[in-house]
N, C-alpha and C positions, 0 to 999 in steps of 0.2 A: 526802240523807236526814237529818230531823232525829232531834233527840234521842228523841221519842215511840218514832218505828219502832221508832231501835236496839234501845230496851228489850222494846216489843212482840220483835221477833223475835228477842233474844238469850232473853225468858221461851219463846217457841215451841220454840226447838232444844234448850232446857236439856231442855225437859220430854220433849220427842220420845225423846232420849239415854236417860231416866233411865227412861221407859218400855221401851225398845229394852233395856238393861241388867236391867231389873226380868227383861222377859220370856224373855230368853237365860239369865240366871242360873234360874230354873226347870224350864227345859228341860235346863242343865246336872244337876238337881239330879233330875232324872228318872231321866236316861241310867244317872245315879250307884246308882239304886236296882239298878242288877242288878248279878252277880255277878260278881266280880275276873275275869279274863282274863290266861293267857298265851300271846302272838298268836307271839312268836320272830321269826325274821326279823333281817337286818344291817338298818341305817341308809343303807347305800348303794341296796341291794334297795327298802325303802322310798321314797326320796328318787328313785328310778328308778320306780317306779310312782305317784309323786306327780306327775311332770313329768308324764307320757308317759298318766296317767287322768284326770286330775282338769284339770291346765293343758292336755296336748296333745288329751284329750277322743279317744284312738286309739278306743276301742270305738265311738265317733259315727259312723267314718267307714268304718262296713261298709257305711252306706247312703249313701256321697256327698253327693248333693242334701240330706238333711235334714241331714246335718253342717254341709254351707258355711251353710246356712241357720239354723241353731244358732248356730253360730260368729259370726255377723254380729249376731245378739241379744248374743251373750255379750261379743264385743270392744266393742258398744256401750255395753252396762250398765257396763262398769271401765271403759274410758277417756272417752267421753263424762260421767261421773260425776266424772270429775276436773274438771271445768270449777264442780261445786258447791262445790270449797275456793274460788274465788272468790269466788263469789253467798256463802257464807256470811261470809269475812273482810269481804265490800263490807257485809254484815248488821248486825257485831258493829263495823263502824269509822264508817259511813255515806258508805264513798266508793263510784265509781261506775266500775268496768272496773278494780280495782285495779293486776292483771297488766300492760296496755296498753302500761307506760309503761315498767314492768320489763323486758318483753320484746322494745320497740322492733316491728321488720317480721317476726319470728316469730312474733307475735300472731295478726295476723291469717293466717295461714297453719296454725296450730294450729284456730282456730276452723271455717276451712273444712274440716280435717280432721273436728271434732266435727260439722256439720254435713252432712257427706257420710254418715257413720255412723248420725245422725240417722235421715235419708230413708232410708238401708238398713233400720234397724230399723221404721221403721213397714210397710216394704213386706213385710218381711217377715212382722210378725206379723197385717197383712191373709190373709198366705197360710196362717199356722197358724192362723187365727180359721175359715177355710174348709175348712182341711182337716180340723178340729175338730166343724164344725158341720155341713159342706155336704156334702164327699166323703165315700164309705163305705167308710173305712178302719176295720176290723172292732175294733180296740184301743182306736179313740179312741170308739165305738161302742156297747161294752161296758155292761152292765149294774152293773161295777164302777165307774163313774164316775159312777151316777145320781143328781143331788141336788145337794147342797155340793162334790162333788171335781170336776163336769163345768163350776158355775159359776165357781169358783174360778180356773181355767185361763183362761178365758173373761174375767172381771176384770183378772187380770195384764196380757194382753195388749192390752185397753183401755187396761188404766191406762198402759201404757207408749206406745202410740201418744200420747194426749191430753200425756204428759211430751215429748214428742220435738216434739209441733207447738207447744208453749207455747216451748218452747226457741227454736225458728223464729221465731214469729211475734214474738218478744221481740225477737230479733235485726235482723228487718226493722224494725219500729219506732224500734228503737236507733237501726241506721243512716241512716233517714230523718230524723229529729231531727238525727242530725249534720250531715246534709246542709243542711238548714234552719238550723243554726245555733244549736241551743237550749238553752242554760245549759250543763251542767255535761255533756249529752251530747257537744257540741261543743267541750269541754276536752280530750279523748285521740282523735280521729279514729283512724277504724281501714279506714272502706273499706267497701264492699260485702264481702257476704260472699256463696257460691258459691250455695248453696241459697236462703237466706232471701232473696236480693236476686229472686229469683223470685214472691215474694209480696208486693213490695214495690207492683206495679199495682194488686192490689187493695186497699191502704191509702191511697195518693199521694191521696187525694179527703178524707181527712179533714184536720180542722185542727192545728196541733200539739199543742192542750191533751186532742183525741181522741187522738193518737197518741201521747204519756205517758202519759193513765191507760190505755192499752190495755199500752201494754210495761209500767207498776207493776201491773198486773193480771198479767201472765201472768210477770213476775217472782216475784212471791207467791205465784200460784198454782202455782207451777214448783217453788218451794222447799217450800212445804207440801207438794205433792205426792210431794217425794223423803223428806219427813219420816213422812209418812204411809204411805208403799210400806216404807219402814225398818222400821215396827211392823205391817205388815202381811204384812211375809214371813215371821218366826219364828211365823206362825199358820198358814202356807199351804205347799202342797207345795215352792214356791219356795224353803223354805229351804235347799234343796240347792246354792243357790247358794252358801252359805258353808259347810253341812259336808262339799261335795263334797271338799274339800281335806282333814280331818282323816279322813276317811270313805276316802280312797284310800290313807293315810298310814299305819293302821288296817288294813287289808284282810289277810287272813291269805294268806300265804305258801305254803301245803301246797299239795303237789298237787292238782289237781282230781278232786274223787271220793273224796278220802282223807276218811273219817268219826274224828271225834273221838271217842276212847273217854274210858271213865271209870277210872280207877287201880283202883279197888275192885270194880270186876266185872272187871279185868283179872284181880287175885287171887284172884280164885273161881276163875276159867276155871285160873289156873297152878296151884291148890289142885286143882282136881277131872283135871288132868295130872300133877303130882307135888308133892306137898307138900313139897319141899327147895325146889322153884323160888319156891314161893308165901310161905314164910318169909324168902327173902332181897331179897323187893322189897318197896320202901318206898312205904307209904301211908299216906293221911292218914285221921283218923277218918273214918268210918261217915256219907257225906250225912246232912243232914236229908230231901232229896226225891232223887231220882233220877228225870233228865229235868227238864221243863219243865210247871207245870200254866199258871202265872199271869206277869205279867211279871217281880219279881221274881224269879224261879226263872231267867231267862234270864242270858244274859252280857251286859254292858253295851256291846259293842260290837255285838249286836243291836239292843240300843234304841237307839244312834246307827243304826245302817242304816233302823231303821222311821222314822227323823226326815229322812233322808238321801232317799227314797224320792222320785222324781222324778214318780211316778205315769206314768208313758210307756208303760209297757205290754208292752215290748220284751220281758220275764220271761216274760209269759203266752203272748204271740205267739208264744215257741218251745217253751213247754211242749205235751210227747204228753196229757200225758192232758187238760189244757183244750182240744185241738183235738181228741179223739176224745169230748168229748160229757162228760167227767167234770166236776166242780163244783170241782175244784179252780181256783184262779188263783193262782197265786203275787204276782203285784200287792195281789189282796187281803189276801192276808196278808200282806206288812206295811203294809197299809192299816191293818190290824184291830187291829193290832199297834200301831199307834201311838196307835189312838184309843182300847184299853185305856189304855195309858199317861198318857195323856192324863184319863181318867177318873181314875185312881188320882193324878195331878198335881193332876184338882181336889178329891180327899177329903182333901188332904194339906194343900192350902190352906185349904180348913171348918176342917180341924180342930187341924193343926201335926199332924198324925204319920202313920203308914202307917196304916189302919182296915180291919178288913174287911166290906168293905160288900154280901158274899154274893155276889158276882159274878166272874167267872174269866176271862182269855183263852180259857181250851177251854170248849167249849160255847156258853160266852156271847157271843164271837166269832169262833172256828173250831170247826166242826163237825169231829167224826170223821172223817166221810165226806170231808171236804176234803184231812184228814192222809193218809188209807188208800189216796185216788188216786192220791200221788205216784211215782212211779218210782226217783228220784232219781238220774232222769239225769244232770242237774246244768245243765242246758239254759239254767236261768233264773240260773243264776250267770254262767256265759259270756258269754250278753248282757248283762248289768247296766251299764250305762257310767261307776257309778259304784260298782261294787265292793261292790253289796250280796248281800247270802247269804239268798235266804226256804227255803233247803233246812236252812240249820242250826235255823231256830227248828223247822220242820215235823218235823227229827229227832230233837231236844232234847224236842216236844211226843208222841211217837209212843213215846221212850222211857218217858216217864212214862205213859203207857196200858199200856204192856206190862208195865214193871217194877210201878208203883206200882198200878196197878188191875186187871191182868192181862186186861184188854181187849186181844182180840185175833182176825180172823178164824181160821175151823176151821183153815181152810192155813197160816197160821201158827202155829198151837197145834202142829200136827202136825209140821213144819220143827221147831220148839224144843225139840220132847220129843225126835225126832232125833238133835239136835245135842247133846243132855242124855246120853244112854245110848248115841250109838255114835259120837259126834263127826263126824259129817253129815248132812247135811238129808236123806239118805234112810232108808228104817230097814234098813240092811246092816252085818254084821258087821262087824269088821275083816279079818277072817281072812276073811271071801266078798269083800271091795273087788274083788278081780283075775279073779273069776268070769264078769262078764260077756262079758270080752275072749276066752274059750277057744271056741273055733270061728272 
């Protein structure tokens, strides 16, 4: 490689980098908009749901088949992916198989590794491109995916098949150039390799100035590729591949079903039980909001979960009330959820600061009717395989209709006034509680 390339593609990767860094740091600077968080939890607790969610992927493999089938995408993308500090150092030096020579007969035994993984990921995402498109599996089907989220899936899995055969076909090329004898290919012989030498009949007919520029073709267009997917994933649901990890790390600790209260209506309630109890608990000013209207208003490890959000569908799949006909989906919300965020990320770029541009999370992209279906079974947190909560925003958003706007159905107005004058949601004395039970 001469000196032209190096530069051409050390400007290529610079800029890829600085783009990729531009776009993660505003997406950090997102997350950052919502409100402090204390998640608790040990370090070990954590470091034990980080292996065992995020690396061993345990909630994937309630359903076997699509786990292993995951799993073979996922082991491809990091270790197959290792094989690009190569192509990049052969980028930035202009040598050609640098590792080769470093690693003696391990090489090629690595590579046929990378290429067996190869062929599994394409195969497989033939089969999630079908199962996506073809079968009618009712989640990947959904009305919540219509438009950008349905093409989006649909892209990645392209794009990764076409990175996986360029990878191949580089490699058959390589190797028949070596065989042939030719320049700098024929400097580090390395051997057939398992898969690619498969593909090699249908190249053997071309000549070898065909058979380099087809391997510098699918070399560059291998690396751009991987540079291109780089800035194309912090735009696209995919990028759970990277906050799956801080995102598990993050995940709150409480038991399932246990609802986060607030310090200052805890003191109401200890105030309107005994005023001794409610003067010796400590709290903090007076909210400005109570609940959730807009993203800000939310905890920041919400807006990491709406960015976390694999879009799979698994949430909704086991939600009651999206399977008895209500409008609720928990996928959508934090679909909705992020693409607020996402809006308020770009009023902030216009303009340098937060702006209110008359638009809200409630309403503007979840309906009432969507919060008021929930049950809060907790159904769509259990599934999550990556430890997100759409139950905590829908309760955070549910408390601000009640508290802050007193929006509420009759059955609930009636429950609250209850629990206001006789401290249960029926309207019975204290002194009658034990009536019913006589007979």
């Amino acid at each position: 490689m001469g000196l032209l390339p190096q530069i051409a593609f050390a400007l290529m990767t610079g800029l890829a980098v600085w783009l990729f860094a531009r776009r993660v740091s505003a997406i950090r600077r997102n997350i950052l908009l919502g409100r402090d968080e204390e998640l608790g939890g040990s370090r070990s607790e954590r470091l034990r749901n980080l292996l065992m969610q995020a690396l061993g992927q345990r909630r994937m493999f309630r359903n076997p088949l699509a786990a292993v089938l995951h799993l073979v995408i996922y082991a491809g993308f990091i270790i197959i992916n290792a094989e690009v500090l190569e192509i990049v150092l052969d980028g930035l030096l202009g040598t050609h198989r640098l590792f080769a020579p470093l690693l003696g007969a391990a090489y090629p035994v690595l590579i046929d590794g990378f290429e067996i993984l190869a062929a599994g990921v394409i195969a497989v995402c033939v089969v999630f491109l079908a199962r996506r498109n073809i079968l009618s599996i009712e989640r990947f089907r959904s009305s919540d995916l219509d438009g950008w989220p349905r093409r989006d899936a649909n892209i990645i899995l392209l794009a990764e098949i076409v990175l996986m055969a360029l990878f191949l076909t580089m490699n058959a090329c390589d190797t028949l150039l070596q065989a042939h004898g030719v320049g700098h290919y024929a400097d580090h012989p390395t051997g057939e390799f398992v898969v690619s030498s498969l593909l090699q009949p249908l190249l053997a007919g071309l000549s070898d100035d065909g058979l380099t520029a087809i391997e510098r073709l699918c070399w560059w267009l291998h690396i751009a590729g991987i540079l291109a997917f780089l800035n194309y994933l912090p735009r696209s649901k995919h990028l759970h591949i990277l906050l799956a990890f801080p995102n598990a790390w993050y995940v709150r600790l409480a038991p399932a079903g246990r609802m986060p209260n607030m310090p200052e209506v805890q003191r109401e309630v200890l105030y309107a039980l005994d005023p001794l109890l409610a003067s010796s608990a400590p709290v903090d000013a007076t909210p400005t909001r109570f609940g959730a209207r807009d993203v800000a208003d939310l905890g920041w490890k919400n807006l990491m979960d709406a960015y976390s959000c694999t879009e799979c569908g698994r949430c909704t799949a086991a939600c009651p009330a999206s399977q008895t006909g209500k409008k609720l989906s928990p996928r959508r919300i934090m679909m909705a959820t992020r693409d607020r965020l996402e809006e308020v990320g770009a009023g902030i770029d216009r303009t340098g600061a937060v702006v209110d541009d008359g638009r809200s999370l409630l309403r503007d992209h979840i309906s009432e009717e969507e919060l008021r279906a929930c049950t809060t079974c907790n159904a769509c947190v259990t599934e999550c395989p990556v430890g997100i909560s759409p139950l905590d925003i829908i309760l955070r958003m549910r408390r601000y209709l009640v508290m802050e706007e007193g929006s509420a159905p009759q059955e609930w107005t009636m429950m609250f006034g209850n629990v206001e004058s006789s401290f249960a949601p029926w309207k019975i004395g204290g002194e009658e509680r034990e009536t019913w039970a006589e007979g």
